[in-house]
C-alpha positions as CSV (number, residue, x, y, z in Angstrom):
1,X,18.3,-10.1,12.2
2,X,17.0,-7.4,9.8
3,X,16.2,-8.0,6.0
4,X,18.1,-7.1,3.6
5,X,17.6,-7.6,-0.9
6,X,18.5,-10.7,-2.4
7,X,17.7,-12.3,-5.8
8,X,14.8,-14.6,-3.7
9,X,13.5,-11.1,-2.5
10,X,14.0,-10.3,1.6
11,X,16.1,-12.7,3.7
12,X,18.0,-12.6,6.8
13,X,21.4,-11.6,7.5
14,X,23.2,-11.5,11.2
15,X,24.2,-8.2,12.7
16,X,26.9,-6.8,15.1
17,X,25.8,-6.1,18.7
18,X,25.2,-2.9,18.3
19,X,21.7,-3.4,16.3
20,X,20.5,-3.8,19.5
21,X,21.1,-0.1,20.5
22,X,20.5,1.1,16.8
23,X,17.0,-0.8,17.3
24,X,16.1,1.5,21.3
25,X,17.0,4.6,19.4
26,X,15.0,4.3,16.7
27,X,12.0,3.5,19.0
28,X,12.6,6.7,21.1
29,X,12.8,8.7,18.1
30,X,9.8,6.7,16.4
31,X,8.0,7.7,19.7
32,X,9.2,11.7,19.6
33,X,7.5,11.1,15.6
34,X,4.2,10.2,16.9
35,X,3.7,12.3,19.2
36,X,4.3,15.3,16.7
37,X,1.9,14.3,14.4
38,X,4.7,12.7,12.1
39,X,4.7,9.0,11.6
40,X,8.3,7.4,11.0
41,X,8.6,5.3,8.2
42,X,9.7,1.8,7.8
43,X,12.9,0.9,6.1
44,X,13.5,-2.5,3.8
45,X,17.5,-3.0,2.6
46,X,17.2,-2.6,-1.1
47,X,19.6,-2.5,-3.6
48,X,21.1,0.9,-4.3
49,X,20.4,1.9,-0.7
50,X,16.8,1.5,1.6
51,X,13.4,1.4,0.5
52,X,11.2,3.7,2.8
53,X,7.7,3.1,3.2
54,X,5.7,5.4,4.9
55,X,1.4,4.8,5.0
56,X,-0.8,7.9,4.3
57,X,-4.3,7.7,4.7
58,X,-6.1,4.5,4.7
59,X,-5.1,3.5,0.7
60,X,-2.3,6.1,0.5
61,X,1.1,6.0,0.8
62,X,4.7,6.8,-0.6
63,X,7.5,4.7,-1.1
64,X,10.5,6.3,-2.0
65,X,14.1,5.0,-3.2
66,X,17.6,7.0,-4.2
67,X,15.5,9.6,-4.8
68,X,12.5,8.2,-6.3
69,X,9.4,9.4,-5.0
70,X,6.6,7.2,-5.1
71,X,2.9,7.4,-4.3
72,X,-0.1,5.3,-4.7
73,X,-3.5,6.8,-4.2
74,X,-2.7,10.6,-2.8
75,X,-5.2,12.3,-0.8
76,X,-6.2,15.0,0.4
77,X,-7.0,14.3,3.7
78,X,-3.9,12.2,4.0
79,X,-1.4,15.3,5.2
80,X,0.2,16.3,2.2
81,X,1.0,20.1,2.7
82,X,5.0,20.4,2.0
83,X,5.2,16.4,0.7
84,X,7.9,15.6,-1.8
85,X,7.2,16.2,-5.3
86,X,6.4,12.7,-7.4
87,X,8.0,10.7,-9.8
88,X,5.6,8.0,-10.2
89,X,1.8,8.3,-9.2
90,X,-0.4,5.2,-9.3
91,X,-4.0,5.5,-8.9
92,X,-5.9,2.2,-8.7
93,X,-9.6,3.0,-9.2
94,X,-11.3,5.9,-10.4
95,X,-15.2,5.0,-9.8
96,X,-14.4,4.1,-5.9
97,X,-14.4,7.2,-4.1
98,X,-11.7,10.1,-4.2
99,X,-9.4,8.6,-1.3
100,X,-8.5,6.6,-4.9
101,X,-8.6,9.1,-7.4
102,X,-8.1,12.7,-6.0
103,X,-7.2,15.5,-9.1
104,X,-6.9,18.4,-6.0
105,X,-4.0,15.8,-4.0
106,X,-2.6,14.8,-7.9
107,X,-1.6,18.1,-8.9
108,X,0.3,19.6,-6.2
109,X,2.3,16.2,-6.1
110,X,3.5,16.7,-10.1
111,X,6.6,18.1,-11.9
112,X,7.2,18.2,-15.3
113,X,8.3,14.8,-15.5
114,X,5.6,13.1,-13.4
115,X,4.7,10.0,-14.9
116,X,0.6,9.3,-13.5
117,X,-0.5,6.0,-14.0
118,X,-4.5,5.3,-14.3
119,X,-7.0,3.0,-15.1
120,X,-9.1,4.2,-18.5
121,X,-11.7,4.8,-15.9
122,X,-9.8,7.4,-14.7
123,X,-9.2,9.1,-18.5
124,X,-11.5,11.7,-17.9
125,X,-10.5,13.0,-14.5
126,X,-6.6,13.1,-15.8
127,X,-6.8,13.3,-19.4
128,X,-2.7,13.2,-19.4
129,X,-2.5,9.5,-17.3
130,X,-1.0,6.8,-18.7
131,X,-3.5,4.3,-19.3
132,X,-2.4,0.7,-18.3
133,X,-5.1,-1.8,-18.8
134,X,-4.8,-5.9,-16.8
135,X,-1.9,-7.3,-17.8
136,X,-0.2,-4.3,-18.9
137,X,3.1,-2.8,-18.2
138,X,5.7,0.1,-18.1
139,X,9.0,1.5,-16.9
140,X,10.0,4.8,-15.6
141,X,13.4,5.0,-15.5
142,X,14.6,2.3,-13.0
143,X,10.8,1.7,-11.8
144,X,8.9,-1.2,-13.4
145,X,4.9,-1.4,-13.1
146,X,2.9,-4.0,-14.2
147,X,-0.9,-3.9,-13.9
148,X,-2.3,-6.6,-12.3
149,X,-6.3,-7.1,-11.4
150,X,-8.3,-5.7,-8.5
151,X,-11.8,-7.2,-8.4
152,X,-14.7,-8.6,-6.6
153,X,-15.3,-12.4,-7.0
154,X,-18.3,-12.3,-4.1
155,X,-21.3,-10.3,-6.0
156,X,-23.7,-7.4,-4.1
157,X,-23.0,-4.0,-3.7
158,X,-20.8,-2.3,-3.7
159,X,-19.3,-4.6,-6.5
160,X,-16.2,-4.2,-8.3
161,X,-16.1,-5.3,-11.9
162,X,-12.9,-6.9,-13.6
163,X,-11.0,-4.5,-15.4
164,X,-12.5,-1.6,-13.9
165,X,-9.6,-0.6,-11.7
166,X,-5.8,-1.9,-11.3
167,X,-3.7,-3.6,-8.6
168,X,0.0,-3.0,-9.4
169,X,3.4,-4.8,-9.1
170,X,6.3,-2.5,-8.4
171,X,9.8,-3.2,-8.9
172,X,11.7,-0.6,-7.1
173,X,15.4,-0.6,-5.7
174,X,15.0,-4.5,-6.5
175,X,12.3,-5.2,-4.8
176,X,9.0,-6.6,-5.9
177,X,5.8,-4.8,-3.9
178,X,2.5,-5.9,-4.7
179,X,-0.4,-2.4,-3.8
180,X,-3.3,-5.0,-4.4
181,X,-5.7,-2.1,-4.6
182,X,-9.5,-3.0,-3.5
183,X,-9.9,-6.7,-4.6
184,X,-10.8,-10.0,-3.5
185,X,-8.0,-12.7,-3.7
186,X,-8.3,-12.8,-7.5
187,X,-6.2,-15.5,-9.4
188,X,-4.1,-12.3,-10.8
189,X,-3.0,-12.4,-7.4
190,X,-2.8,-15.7,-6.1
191,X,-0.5,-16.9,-9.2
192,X,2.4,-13.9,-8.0
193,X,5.7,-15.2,-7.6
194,X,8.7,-13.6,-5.7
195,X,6.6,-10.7,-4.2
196,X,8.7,-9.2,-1.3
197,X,5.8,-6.9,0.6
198,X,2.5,-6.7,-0.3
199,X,0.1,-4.3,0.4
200,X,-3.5,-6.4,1.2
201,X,-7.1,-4.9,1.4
202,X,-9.3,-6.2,4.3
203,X,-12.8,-6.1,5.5
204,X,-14.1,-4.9,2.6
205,X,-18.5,-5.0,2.0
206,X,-20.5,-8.0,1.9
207,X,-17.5,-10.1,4.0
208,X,-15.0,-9.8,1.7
209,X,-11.0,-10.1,2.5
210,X,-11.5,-10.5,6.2
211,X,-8.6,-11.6,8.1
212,X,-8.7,-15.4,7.5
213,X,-8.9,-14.6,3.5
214,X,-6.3,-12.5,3.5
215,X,-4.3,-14.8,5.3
216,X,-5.0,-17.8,3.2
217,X,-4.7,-15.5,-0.2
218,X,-1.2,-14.4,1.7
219,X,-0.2,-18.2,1.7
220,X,-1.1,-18.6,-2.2
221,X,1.6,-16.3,-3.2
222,X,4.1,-16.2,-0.2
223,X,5.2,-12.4,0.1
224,X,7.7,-12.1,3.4
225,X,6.3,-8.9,4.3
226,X,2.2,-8.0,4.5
227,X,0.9,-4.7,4.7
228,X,-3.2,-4.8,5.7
229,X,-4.3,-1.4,4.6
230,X,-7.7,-0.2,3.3
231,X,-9.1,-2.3,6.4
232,X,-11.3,0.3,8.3
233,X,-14.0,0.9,6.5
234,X,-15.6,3.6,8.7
235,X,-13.1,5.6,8.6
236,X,-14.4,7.9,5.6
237,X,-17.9,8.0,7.4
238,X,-16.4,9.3,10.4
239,X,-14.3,12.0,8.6
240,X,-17.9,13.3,7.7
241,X,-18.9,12.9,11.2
242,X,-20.9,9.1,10.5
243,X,-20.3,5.7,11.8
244,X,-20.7,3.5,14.7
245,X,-19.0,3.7,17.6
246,X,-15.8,0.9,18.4
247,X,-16.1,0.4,14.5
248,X,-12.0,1.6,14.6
249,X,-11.4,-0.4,17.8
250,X,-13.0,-3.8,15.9
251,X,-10.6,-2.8,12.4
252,X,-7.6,-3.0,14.5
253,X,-8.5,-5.7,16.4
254,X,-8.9,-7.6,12.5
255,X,-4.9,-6.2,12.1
256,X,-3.9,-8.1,15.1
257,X,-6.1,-11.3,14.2
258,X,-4.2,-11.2,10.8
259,X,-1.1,-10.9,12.6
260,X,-1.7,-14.0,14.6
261,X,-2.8,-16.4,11.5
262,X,0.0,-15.4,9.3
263,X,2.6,-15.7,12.3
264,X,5.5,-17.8,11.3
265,X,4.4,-17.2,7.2
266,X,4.7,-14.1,6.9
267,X,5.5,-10.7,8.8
268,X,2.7,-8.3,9.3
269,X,3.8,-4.4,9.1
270,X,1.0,-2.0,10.7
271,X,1.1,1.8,9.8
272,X,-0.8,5.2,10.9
273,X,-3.2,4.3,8.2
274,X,-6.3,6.3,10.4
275,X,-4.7,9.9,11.4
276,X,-7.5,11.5,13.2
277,X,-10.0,14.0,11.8
């Protein structure tokens, strides 16, 4: 079975014999991929043709659709040398780091008719964004965004204050994709209906979103696909040569504890998220 697009968002439809071969070549070429450095990215049935998804960099990615390019956080340090040029950029957060809001990944990504979409607290760093505030939204052509919030309910530091930054909703090629951004299970979230893949923080500070809240936040709103991304939190320490040693080992180890509490719910998608240094 593979998913395909329906009004309900992904279901499953029987295929010929043959998927089975279709499935062992993709592997071997998926495997030629990694090994050169080049991740393969994952396909979704959509209408108007497949949704590709491929993950960046630890918040960045690009989704891309009948010739709709897509990205959501760019950065730098996430391989972009020669990437496709956007339609759509969504940046969630401006006052988090720049693996959130990066102007030098930004502007190599734009064409004339590149639509950026920001928080105001990201006004000054790309004085030509389109603002969305909570609760907003705004379409591009055949994509659909709506601003959703991305907040801390757990208080400390680092803290993230409501309607400081933005999660977003995404309708693209029919489907429904939630990029939650760095938040906490906020009721923004938990009240979503008839989101097809969502893309979840984890393990953020203070013990915020670890596996067993993501999983019971995933069971609030019932996506069919899961995405755990932002999830290694050393990973920017290491890039600047800081951070304990097995901290990676212990963030993937959280994926695969995910994996088992949502088995049955929901399906968890893993991704290159951590390229090395």
């Amino acid at each position: 079975d593979v998913p395909r697009a329906g009004s309900g968002g992904l279901v499953r439809e029987p295929q010929e014999d043959t998927m089975a071969r279709r499935t062992g070549m993709a592997m071997v070429a998926a495997a030629i991929l990694l090994q050169a450095g080049v991740q393969a990215q994952d396909r979704f049935p959509a209408e108007g043709g497949d949704l590709r998804i491929q993950p960046l960099a630890h918040a960045s990615l690009r989704l891309e659709h009948a010739g709709r390019v897509v990205y959501v956080d760019p950065w730098s340090r996430a391989g972009l040398a020669g990437a496709p040029a956007a339609d759509l950029i969504l940046v969630t957060d401006a006052d988090a780091g720049a693996h959130h809001l990066d102007v030098a990944a930004i502007q190599p990504l734009r064409k004339s008719s590149t639509t950026v979409v920001i928080p105001a607290s990201g006004r000054t760093l790309v004085p030509d964004g389109l603002v969305l505030a909570n609760g907003a939204s705004h379409a591009i052509g055949n994509l659909h965004v709506e601003a959703i919030g991305s907040y801390d309910l757990t208080p400390g530091e680092p803290f993230h204050a409501r309607g400081v930054a933005n999660g977003y909703v995404l309708t693209m090629g029919g489907l429904r994709i939630l990029l939650a951004g760095v938040t906490e299970c906020v009721p923004e979230i938990a009240a979503l209906q008839r989101i097809d893949i969502a893309f979840m923080p984890m393990n953020l500070p203070n013990g915020r979103m670890t596996p067993q809240a993501v999983a019971a936040c995933v069971e609030r709103f019932t996506p069919r696909v899961v995405y755990p991304y932002h999830y290694d939190q050393g990973y920017i320490p290491r890039l600047a040569g800081r951070g304990a040693a097995g901290a990676a080992a212990e963030a993937e180890a959280s994926v695969r504890t995910l994996a088992t509490l949502l088995a049955g719910r929901a399906e968890v998608r893993t991704g290159r998220w951590y390229p090395l240094p």
